[in-house]
MDAnalysis code that builds the backbone (N, CA, C; Angstrom):
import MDAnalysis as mda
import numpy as np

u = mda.Universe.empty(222, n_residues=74, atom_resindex=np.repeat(np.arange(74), 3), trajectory=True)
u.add_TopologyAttr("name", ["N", "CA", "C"] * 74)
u.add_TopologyAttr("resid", np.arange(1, 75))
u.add_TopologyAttr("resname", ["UNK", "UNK", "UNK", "UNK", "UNK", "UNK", "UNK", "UNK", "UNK", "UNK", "UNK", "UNK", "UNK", "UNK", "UNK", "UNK", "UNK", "UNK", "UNK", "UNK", "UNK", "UNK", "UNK", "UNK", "UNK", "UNK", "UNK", "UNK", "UNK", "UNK", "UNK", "UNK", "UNK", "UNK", "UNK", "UNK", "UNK", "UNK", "UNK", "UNK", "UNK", "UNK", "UNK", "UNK", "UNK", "UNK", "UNK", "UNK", "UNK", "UNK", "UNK", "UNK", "UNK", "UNK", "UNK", "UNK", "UNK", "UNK", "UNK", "UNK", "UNK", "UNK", "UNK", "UNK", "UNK", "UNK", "UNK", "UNK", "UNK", "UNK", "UNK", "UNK", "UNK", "UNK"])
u.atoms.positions = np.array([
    [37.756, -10.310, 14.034],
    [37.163, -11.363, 14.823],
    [36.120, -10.753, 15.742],
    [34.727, -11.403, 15.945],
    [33.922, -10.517, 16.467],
    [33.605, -12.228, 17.630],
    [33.051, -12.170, 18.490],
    [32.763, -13.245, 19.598],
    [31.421, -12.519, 20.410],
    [30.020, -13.139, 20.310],
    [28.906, -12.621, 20.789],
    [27.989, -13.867, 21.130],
    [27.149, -13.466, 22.614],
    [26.644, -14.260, 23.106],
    [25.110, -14.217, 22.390],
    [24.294, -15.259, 22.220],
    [22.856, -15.300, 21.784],
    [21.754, -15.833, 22.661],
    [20.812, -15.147, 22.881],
    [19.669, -15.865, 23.132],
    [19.810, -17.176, 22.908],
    [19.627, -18.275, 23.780],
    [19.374, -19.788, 23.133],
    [18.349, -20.011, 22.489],
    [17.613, -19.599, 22.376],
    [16.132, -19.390, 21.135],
    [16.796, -19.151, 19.280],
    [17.831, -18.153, 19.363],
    [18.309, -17.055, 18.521],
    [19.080, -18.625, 17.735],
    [20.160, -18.591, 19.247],
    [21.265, -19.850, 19.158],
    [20.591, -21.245, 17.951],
    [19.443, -21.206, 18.687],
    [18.978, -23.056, 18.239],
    [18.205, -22.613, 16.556],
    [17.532, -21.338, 16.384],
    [17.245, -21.090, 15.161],
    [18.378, -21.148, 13.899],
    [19.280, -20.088, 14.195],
    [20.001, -20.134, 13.389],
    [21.396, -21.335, 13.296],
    [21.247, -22.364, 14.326],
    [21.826, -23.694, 14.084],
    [20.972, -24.376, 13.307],
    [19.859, -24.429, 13.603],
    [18.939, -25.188, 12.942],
    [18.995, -24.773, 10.965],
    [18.855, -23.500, 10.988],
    [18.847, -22.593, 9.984],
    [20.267, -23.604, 8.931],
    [21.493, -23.341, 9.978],
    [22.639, -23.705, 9.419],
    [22.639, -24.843, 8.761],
    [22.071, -25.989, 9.480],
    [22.115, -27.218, 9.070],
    [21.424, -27.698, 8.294],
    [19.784, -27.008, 8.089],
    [18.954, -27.271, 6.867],
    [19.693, -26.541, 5.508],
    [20.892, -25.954, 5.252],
    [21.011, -25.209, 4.619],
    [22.391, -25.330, 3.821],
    [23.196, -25.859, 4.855],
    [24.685, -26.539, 5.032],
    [25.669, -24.886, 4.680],
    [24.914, -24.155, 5.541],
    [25.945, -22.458, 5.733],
    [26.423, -23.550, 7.164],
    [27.536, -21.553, 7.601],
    [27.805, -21.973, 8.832],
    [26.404, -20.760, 9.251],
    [26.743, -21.273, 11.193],
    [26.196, -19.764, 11.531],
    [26.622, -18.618, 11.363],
    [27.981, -18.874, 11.351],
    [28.789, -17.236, 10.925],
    [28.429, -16.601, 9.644],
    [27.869, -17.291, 8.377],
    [27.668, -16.867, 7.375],
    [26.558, -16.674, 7.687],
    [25.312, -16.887, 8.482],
    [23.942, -16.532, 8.343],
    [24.207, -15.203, 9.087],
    [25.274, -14.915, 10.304],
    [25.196, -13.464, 11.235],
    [25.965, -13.175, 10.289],
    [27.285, -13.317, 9.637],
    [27.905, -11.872, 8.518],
    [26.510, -11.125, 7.881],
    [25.792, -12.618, 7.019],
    [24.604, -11.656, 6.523],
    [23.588, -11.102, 7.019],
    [23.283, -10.898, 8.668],
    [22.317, -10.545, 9.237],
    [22.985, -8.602, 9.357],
    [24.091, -9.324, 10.031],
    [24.606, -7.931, 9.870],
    [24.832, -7.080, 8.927],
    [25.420, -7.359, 7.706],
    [25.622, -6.279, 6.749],
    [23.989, -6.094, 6.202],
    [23.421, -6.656, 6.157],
    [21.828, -6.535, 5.978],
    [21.207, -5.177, 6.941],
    [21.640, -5.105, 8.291],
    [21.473, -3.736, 8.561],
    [22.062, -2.894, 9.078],
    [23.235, -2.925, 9.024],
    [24.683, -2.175, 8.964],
    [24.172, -0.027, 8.367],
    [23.790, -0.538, 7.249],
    [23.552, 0.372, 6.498],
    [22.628, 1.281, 7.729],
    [21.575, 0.600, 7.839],
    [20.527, 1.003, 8.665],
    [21.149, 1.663, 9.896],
    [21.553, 1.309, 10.256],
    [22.378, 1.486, 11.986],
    [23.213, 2.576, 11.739],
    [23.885, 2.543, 10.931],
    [24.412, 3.567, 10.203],
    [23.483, 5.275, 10.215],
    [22.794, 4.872, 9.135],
    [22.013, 5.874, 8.638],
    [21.137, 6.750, 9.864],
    [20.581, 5.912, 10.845],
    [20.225, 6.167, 11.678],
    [21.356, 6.744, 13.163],
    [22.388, 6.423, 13.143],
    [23.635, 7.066, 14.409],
    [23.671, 8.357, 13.363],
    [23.486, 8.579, 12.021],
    [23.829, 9.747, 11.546],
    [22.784, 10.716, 11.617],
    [21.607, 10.008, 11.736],
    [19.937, 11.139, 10.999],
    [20.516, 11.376, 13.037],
    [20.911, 10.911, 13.952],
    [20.436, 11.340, 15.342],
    [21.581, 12.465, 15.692],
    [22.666, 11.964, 15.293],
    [23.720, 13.032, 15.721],
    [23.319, 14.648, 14.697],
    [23.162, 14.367, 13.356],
    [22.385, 15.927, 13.023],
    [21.088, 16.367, 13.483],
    [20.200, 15.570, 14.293],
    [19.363, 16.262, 14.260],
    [19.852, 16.971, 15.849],
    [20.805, 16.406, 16.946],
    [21.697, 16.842, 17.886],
    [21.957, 18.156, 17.440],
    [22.738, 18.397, 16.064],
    [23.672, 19.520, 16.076],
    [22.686, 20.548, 15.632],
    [21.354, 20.390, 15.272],
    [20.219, 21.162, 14.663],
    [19.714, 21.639, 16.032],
    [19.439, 20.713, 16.902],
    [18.926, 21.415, 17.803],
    [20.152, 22.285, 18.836],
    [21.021, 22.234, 18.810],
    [21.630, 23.011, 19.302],
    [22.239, 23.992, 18.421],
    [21.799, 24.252, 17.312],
    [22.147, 25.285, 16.487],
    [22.963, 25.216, 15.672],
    [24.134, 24.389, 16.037],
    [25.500, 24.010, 15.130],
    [25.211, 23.649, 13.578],
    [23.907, 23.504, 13.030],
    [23.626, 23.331, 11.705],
    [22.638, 24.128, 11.411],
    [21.911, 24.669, 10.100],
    [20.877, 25.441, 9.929],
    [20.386, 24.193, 8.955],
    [19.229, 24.170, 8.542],
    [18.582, 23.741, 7.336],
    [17.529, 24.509, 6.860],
    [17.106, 24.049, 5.592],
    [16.344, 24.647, 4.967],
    [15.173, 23.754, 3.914],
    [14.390, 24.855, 4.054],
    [13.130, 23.890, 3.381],
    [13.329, 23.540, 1.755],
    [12.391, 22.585, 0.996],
    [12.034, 22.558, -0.120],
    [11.930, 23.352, -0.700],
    [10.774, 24.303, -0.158],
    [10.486, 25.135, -1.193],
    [11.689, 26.611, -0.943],
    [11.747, 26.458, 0.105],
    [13.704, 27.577, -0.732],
    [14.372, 27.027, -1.367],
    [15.009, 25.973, -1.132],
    [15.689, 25.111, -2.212],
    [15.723, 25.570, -3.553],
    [13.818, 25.253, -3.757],
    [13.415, 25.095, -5.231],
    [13.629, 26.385, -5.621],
    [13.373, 27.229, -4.373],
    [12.986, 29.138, -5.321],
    [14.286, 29.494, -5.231],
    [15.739, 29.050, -4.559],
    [16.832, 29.465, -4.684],
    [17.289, 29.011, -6.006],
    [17.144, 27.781, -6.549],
    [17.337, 27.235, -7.765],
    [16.945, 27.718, -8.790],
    [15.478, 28.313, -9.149],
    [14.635, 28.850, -9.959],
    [13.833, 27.194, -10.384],
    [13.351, 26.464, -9.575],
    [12.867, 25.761, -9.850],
    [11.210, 25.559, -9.162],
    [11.306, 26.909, -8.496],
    [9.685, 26.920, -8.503],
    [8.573, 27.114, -9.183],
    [7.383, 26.790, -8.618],
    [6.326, 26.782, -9.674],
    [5.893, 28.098, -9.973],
])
């Protein structure tokens, strides 16, 4: 169960949304959310490694070692 307040702008769109459409609003925010879930995601992750990079706790490495560790250079 999730309970969140909206903009009344936000509010009257996606009522409006609802009713031209005959969803609820809850089905238009489930799909707003899993729509960028992923995103939010991907991004709390690209920030916390690039955290542990700059403090050293990770090394990385380029392409082209990659490729010449592989034998896949040119």
């Amino acid at each position: 169960m999730l309970a969140l307040r909206l903009p009344s702008e936000i509010e009257e769109r996606l009522e409006a949304l609802a009713k031209a459409t005959g969803r609820t609003k809850s089905f238009y925010a489930r799909e707003a959310i899993l729509e960028h879930l992923d995103d939010l995601e991907d991004i709390y992750l690209a920030e916390k490694t690039l955290e542990q990079v700059r403090r050293g706790e990770m090394t990385t490495h380029s392409l082209d070692d990659v490729e010449r560790d592989l034998g896949l250079a040119d």
